[in-house]
C-alpha positions in Angstrom: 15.0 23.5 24.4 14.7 24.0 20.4 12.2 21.3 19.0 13.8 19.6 15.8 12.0 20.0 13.0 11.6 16.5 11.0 11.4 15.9 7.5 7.4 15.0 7.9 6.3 17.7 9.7 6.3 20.1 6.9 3.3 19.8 4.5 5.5 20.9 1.4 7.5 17.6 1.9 4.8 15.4 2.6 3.1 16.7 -0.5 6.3 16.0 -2.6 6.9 13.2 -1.1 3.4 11.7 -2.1 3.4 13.5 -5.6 6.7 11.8 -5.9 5.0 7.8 -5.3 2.1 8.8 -7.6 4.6 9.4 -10.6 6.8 6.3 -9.7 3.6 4.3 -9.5 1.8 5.6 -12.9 5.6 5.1 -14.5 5.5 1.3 -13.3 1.8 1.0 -14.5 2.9 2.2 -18.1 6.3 0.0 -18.6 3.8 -2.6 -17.4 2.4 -2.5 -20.9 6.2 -2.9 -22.8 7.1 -5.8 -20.8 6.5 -9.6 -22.2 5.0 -11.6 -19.3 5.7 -15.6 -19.0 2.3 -16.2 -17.2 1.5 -19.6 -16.1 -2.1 -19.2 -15.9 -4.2 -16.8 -18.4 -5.2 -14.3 -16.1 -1.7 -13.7 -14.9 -0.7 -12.3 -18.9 -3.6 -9.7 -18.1 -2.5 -5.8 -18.4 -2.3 -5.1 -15.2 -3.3 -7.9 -13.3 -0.5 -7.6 -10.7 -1.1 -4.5 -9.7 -4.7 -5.3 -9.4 -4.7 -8.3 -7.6 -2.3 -6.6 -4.8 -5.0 -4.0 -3.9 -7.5 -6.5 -4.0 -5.2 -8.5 -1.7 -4.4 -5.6 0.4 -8.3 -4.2 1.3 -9.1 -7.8 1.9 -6.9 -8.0 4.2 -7.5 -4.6 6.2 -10.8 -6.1 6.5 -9.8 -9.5 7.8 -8.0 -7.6 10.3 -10.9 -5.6 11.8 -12.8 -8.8 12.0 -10.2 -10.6 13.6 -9.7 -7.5 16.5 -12.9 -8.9 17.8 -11.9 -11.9 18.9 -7.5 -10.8 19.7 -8.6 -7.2 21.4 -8.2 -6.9 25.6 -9.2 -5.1 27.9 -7.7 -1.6 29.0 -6.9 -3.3 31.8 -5.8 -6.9 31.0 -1.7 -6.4 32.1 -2.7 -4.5 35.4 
């Protein structure tokens, strides 16, 4: 039987796929500076801030997870 090539498996498309986010995400960052914020608090009217604060949010949270596997992980064996 033929195996089905997907749309991931070749590295061209992965590679335009990702040079493809990098663009979208660089044109966000720079219509980020044209747009008027209504900011409650005076960080939030920082350049940027969003974007920051959501990677920030985001590696915090990777790491909240491995500390939490400690005490959620089983055994190999714990449904057997």
């Amino acid at each position: 039987m033929k195996k089905e090539l997907k749309i991931f498996d070749k590295p061209k498309n992965v590679k335009r796929l990702l040079g493809s986010f990098y663009v979208s995400l660089l044109i966000l960052l720079i219509i980020d500076f044209f747009i008027q914020k209504h900011a409650e608090f005076p960080w939030e009217g920082a350049t940027e801030f969003f974007a920051v604060y959501g990677f920030i949010s985001c590696v915090l949270l990777i790491f909240v997870a491995k500390i939490l596997r400690l005490f959620v992980k089983r055994d190999e064996d714990y449904y057997e």
